[in-house]
ZAVEXTOR-814097 format. One record per atom (N, C-alpha, C): x, y, z; atom name; residue in three letters; residue number from 1. Coordinates in steps of 0.05 Angstrom, whole numbers, plus 5000, padded with zeros to 4 digits. Example, Ala and Ser with C-alpha at 12.3 -4.5 7.8 and 13.67 -1.06 7.14 Angstrom:
# ZAVEXTOR-814097
NODE    u    v    w  a   r   k
NODE 5264 4886 5156  N ALA   1
NODE 5246 4910 5156 CA ALA   1
NODE 5264 4934 5156  C ALA   1
NODE 5257 4955 5142  N SER   2
NODE 5273 4979 5143 CA SER   2
NODE 5258 5001 5157  C SER   2
//
This chain:
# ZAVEXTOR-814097
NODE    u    v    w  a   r   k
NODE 7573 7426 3129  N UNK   1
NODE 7547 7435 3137 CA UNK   1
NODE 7538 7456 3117  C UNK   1
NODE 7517 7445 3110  N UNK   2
NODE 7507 7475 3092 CA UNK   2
NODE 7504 7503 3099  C UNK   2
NODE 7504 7521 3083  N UNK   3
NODE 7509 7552 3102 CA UNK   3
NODE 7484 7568 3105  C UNK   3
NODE 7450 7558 3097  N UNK   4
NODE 7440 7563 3112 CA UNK   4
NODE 7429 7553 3141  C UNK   4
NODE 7442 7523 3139  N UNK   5
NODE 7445 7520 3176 CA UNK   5
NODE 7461 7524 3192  C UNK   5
NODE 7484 7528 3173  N UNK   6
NODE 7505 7546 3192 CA UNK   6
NODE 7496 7580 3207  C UNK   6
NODE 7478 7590 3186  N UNK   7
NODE 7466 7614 3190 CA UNK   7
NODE 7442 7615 3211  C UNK   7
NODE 7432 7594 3209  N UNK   8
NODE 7406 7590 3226 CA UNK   8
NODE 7415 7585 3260  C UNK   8
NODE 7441 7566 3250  N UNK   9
NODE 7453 7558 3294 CA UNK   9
NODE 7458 7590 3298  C UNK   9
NODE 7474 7604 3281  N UNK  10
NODE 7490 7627 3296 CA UNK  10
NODE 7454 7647 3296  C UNK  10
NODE 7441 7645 3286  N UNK  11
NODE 7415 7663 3289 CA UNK  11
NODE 7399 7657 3314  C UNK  11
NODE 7407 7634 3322  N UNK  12
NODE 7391 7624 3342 CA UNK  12
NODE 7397 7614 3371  C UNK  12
NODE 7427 7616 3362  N UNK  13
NODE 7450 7625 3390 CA UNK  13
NODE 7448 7643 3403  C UNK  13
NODE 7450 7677 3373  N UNK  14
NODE 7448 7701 3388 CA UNK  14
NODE 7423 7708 3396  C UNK  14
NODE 7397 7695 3382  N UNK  15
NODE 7370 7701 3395 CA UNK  15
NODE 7366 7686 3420  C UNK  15
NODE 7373 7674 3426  N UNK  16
NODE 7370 7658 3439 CA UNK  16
NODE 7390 7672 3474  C UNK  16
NODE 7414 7677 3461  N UNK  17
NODE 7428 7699 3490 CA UNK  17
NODE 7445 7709 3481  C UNK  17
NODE 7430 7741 3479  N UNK  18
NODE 7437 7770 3464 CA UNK  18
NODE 7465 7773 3479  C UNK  18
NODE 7482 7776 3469  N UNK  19
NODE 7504 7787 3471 CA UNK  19
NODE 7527 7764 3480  C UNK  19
NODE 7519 7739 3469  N UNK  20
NODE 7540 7712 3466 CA UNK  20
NODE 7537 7711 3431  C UNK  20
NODE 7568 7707 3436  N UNK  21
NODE 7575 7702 3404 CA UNK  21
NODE 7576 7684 3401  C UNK  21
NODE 7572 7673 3371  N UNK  22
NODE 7556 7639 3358 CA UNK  22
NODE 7601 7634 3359  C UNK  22
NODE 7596 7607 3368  N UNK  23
NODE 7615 7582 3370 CA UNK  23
NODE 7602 7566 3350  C UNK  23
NODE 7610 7557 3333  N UNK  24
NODE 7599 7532 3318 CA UNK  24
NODE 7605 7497 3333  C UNK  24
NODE 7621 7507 3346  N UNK  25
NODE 7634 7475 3361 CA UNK  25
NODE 7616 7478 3397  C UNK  25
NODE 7598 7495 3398  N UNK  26
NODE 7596 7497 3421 CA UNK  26
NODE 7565 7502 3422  C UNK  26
NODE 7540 7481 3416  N UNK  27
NODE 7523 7476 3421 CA UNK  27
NODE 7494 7498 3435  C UNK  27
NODE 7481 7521 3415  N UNK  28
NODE 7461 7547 3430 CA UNK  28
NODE 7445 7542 3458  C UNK  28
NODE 7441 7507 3457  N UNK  29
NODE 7421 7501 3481 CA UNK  29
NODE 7439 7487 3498  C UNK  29
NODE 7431 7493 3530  N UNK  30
NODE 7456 7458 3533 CA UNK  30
NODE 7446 7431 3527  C UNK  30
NODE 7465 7412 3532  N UNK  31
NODE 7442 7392 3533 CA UNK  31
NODE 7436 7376 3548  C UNK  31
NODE 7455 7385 3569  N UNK  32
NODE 7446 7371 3596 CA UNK  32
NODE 7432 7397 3610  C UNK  32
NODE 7406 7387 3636  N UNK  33
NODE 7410 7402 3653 CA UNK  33
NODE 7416 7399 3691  C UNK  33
NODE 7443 7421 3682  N UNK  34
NODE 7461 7415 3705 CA UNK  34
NODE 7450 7428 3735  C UNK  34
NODE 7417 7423 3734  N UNK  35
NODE 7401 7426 3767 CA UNK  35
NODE 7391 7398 3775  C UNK  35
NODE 7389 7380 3752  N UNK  36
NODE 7376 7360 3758 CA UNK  36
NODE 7406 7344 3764  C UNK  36
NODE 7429 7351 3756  N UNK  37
NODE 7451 7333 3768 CA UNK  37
NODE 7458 7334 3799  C UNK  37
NODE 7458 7369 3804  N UNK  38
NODE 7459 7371 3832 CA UNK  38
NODE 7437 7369 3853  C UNK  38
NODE 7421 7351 3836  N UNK  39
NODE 7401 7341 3855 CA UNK  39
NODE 7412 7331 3883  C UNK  39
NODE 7408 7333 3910  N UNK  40
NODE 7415 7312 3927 CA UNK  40
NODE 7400 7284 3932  C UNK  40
NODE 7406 7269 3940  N UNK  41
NODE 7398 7240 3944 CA UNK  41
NODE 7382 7241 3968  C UNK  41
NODE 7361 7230 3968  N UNK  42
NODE 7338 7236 3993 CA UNK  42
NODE 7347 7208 4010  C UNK  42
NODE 7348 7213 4031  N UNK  43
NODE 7360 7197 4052 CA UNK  43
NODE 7338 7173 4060  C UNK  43
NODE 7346 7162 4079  N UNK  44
NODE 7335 7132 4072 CA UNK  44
NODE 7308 7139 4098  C UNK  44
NODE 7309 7159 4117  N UNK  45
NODE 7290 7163 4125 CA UNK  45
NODE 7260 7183 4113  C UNK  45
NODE 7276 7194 4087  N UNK  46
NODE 7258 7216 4072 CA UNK  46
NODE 7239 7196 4056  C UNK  46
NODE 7253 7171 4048  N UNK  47
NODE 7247 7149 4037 CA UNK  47
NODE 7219 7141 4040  C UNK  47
NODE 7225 7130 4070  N UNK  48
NODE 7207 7112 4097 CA UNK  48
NODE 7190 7122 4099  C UNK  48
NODE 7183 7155 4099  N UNK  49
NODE 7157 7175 4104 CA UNK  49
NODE 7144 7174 4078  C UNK  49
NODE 7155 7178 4054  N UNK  50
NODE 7153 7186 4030 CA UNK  50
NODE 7132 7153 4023  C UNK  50
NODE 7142 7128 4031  N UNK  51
NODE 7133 7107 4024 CA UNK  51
NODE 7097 7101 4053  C UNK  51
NODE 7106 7107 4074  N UNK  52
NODE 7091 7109 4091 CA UNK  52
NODE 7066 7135 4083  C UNK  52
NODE 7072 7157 4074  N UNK  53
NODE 7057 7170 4066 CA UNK  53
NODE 7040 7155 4038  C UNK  53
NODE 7053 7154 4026  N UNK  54
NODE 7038 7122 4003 CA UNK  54
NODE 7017 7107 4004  C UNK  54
NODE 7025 7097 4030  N UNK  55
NODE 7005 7072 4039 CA UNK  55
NODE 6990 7083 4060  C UNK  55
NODE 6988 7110 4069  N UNK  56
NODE 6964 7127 4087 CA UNK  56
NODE 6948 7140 4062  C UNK  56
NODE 6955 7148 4044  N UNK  57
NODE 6938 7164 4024 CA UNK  57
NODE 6921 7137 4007  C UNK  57
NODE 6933 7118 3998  N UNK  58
NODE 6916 7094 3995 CA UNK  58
NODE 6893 7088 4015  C UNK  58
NODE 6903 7084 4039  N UNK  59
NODE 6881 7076 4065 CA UNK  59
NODE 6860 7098 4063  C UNK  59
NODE 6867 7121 4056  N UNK  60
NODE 6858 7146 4062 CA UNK  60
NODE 6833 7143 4029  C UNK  60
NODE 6851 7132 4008  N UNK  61
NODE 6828 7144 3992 CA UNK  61
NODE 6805 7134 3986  C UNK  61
NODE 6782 7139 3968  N UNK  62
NODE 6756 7133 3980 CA UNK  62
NODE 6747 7096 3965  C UNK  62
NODE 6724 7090 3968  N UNK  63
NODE 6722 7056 3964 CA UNK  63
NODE 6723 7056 3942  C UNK  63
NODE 6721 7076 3917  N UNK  64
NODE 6718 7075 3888 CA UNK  64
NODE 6755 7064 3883  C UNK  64
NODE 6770 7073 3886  N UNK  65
NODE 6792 7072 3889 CA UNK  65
NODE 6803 7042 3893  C UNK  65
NODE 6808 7039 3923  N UNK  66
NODE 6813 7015 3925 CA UNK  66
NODE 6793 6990 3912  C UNK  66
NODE 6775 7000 3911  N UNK  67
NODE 6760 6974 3893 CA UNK  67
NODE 6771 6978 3870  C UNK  67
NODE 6780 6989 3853  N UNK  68
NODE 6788 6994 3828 CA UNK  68
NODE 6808 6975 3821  C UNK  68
NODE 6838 6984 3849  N UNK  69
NODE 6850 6975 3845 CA UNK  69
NODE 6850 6939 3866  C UNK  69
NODE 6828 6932 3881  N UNK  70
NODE 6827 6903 3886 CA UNK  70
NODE 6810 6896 3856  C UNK  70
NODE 6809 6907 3844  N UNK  71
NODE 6801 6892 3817 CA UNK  71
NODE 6825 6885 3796  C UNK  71
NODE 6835 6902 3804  N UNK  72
NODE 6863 6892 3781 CA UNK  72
NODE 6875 6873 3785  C UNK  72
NODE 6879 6870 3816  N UNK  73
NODE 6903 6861 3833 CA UNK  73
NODE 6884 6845 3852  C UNK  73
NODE 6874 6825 3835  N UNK  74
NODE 6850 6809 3864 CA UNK  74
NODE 6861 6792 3884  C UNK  74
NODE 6879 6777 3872  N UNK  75
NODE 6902 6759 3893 CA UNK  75
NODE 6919 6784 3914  C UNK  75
NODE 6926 6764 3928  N UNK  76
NODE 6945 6786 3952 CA UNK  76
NODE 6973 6783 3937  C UNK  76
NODE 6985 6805 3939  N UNK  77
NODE 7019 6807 3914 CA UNK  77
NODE 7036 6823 3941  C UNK  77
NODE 7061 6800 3944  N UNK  78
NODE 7084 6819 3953 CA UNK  78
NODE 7095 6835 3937  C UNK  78
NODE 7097 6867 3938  N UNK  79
NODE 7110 6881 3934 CA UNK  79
NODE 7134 6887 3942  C UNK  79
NODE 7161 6888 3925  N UNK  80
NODE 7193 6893 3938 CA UNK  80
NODE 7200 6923 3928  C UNK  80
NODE 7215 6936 3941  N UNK  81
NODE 7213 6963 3931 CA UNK  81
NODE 7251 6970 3933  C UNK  81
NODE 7266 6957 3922  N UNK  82
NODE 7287 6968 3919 CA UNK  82
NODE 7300 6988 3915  C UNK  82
NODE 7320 7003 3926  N UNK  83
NODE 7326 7029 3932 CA UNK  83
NODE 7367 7026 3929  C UNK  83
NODE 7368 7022 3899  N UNK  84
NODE 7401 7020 3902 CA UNK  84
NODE 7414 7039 3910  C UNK  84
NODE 7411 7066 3897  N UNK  85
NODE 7438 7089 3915 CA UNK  85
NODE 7426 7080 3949  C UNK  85
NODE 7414 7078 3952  N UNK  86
NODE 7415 7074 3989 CA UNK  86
NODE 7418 7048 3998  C UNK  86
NODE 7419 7028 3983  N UNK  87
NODE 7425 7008 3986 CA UNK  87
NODE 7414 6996 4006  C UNK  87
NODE 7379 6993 4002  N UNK  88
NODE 7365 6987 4016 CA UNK  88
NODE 7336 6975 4004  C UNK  88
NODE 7325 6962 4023  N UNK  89
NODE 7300 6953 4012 CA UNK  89
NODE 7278 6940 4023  C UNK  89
NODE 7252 6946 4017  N UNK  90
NODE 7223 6956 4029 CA UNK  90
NODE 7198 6934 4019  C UNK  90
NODE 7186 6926 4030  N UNK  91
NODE 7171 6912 4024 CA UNK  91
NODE 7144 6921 4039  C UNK  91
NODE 7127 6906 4024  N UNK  92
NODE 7090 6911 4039 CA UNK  92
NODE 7075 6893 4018  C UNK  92
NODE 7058 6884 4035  N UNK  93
NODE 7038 6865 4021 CA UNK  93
NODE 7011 6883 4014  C UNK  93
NODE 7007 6887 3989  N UNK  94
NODE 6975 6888 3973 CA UNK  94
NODE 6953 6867 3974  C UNK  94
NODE 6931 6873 3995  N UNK  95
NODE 6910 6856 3988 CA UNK  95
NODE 6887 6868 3988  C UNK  95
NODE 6869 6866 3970  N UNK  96
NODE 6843 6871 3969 CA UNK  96
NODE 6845 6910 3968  C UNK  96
NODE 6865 6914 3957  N UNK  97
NODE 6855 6944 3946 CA UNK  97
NODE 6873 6956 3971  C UNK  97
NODE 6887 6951 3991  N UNK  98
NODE 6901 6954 4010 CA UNK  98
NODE 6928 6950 4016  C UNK  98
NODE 6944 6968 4014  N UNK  99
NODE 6971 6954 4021 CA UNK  99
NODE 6981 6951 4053  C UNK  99
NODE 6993 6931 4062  N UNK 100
NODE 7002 6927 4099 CA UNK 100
NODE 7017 6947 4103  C UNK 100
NODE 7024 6950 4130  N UNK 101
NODE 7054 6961 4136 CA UNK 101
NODE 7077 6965 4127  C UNK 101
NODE 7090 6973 4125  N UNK 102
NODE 7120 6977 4110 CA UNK 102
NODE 7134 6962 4129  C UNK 102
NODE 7149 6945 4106  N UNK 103
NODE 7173 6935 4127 CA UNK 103
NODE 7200 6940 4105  C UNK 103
NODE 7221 6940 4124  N UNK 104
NODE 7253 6943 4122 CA UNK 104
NODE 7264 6909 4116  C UNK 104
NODE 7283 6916 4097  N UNK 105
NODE 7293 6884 4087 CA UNK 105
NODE 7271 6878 4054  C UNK 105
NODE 7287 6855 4053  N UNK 106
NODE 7275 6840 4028 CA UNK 106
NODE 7258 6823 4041  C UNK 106
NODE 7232 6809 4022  N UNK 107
NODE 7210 6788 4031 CA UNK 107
NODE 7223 6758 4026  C UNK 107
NODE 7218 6737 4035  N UNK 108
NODE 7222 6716 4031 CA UNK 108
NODE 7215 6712 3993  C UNK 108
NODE 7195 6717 3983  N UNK 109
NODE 7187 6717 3972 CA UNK 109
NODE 7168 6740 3942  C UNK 109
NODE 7176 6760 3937  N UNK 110
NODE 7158 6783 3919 CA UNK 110
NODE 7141 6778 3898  C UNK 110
NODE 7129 6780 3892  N UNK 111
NODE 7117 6775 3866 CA UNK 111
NODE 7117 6797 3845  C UNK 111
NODE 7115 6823 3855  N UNK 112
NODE 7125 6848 3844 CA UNK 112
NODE 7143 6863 3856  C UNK 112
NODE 7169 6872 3840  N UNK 113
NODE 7199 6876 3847 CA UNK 113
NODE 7201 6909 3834  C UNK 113
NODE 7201 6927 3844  N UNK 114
NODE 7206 6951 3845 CA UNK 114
NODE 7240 6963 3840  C UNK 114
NODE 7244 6974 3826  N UNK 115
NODE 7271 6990 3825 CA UNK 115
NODE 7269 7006 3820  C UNK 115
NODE 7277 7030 3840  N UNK 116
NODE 7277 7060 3832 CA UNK 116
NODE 7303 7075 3848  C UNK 116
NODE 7308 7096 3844  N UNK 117
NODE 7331 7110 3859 CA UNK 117
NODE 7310 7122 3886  C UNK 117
NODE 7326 7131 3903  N UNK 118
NODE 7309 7152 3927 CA UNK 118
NODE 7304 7173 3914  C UNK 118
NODE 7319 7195 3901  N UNK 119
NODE 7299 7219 3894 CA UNK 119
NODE 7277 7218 3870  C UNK 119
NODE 7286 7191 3856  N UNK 120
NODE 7262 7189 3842 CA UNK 120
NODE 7236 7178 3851  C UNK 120
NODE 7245 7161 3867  N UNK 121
NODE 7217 7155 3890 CA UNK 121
NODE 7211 7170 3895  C UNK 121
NODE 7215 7191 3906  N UNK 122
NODE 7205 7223 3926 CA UNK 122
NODE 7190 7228 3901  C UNK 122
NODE 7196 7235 3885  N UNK 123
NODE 7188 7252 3867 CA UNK 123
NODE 7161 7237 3852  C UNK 123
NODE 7159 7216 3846  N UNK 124
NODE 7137 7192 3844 CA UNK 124
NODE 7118 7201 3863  C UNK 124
NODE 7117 7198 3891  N UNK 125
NODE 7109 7200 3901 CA UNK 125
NODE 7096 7227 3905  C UNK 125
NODE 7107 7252 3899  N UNK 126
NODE 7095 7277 3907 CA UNK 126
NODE 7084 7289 3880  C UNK 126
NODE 7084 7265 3861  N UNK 127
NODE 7069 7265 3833 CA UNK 127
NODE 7081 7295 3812  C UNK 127
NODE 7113 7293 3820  N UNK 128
NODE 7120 7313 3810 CA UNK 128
NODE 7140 7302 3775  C UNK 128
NODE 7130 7272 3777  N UNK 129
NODE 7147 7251 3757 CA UNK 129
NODE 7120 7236 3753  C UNK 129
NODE 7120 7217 3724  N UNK 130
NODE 7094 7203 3720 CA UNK 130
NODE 7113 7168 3716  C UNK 130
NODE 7101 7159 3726  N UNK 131
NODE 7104 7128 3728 CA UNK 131
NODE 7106 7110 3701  C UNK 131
NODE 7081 7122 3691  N UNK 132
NODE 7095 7111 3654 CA UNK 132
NODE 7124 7120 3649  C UNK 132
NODE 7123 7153 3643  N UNK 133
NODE 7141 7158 3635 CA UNK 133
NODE 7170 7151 3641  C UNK 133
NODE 7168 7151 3669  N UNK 134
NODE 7188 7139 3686 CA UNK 134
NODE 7206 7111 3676  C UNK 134
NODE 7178 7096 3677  N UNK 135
NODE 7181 7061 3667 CA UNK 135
NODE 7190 7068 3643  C UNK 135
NODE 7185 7087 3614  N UNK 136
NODE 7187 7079 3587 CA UNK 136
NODE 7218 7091 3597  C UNK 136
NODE 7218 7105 3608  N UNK 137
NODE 7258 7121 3610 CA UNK 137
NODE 7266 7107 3627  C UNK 137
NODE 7261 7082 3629  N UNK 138
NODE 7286 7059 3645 CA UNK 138
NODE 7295 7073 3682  C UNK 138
NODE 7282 7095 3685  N UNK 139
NODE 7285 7105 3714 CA UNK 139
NODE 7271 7090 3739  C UNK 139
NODE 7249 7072 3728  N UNK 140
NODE 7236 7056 3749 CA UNK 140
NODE 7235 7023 3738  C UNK 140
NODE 7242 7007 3744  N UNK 141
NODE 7253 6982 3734 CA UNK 141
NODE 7228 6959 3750  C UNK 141
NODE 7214 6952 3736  N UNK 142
NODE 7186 6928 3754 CA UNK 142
NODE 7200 6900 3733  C UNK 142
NODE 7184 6882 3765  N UNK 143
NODE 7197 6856 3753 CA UNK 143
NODE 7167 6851 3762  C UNK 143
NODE 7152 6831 3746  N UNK 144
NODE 7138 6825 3758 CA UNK 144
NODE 7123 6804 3725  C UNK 144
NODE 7102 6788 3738  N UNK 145
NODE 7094 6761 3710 CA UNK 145
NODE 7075 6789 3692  C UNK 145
NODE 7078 6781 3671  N UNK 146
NODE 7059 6789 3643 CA UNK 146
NODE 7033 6798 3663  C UNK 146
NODE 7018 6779 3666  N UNK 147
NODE 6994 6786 3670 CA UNK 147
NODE 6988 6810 3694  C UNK 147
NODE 7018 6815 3717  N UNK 148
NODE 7008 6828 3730 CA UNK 148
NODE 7022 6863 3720  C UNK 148
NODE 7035 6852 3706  N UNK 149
NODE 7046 6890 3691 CA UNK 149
NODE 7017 6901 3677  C UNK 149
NODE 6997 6880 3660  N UNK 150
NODE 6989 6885 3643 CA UNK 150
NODE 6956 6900 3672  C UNK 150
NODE 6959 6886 3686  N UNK 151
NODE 6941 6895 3703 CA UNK 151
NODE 6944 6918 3710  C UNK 151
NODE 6973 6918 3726  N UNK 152
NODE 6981 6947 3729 CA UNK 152
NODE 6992 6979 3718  C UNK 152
NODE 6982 6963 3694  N UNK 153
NODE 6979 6987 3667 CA UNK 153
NODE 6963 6997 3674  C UNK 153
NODE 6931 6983 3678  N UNK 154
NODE 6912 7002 3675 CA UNK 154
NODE 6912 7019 3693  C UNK 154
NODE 6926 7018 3721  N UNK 155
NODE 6927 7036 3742 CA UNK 155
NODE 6942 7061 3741  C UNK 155
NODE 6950 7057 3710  N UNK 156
NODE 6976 7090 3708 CA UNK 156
NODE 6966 7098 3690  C UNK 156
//
């Protein structure tokens, strides 16, 4: 390693936290962070509200909205909402800018297939995570035909 980057980690170790001495084998920033590991896993009822709250704030929002999105999405689409650490799974039908009831179990049939963990759902949901970003970092997994991802682009 050359020795003004050798000079620059240890300059930026100790600026970085005054009174730790520079390690060269031992990294100034971490690089994990170990709050998001001890996250806990939101339980399968935190879930059920979290998804139910979803589909009341939809009902709830105003006709610009759901027309927006019965424009994307003009056919009626089963939605599947898979939930592996809980090992569980949610479905509701989208029609006309509206999604049904929540139900428990898989559909006979989905047309759009959801994979996410539970606390990342929570967190989706309380818009404290963004859905692109999510999707480009492999944390939310959609199965669903070309034409209806490309639809549901425009909604993120």
């Amino acid at each position: 390693m050359p020795r003004f980057l050798k000079h620059l980690r240890q300059r930026i170790a100790t600026e970085a936290r005054p009174g730790v001495e520079y390690n060269p084998r031992r990294p100034a920033y971490p690089r994990s962070r170990p709050a998001e590991r001890r996250c806990a896993v939101a339980t399968k009822r935190e879930v059920e509200l979290k998804l139910r709250e979803l589909i009341r704030r939809l009902h709830d929002a105003d006709g610009e909205v759901r027309s927006s999105l019965a424009e994307s999405l003009p056919d009626s689409k089963v939605i599947e909402i898979n939930i592996p650490d809980l090992d569980s799974s949610y479905w509701t039908e989208l029609r006309g800018g509206l999604m049904g009831p929540l139900r428990k179990g898989s559909p006979a049939q989905a047309e759009i297939r959801i994979r996410v963990d539970s606390d990342h759902l929570v967190e989706l949901i309380d818009g404290r995570k963004s859905l692109f970003s999510s999707y480009v970092g492999g944390k939310v997994k959609i199965e669903a035909s070309l034409t209806d991802l490309l639809r549901l682009r425009k909604l993120a």
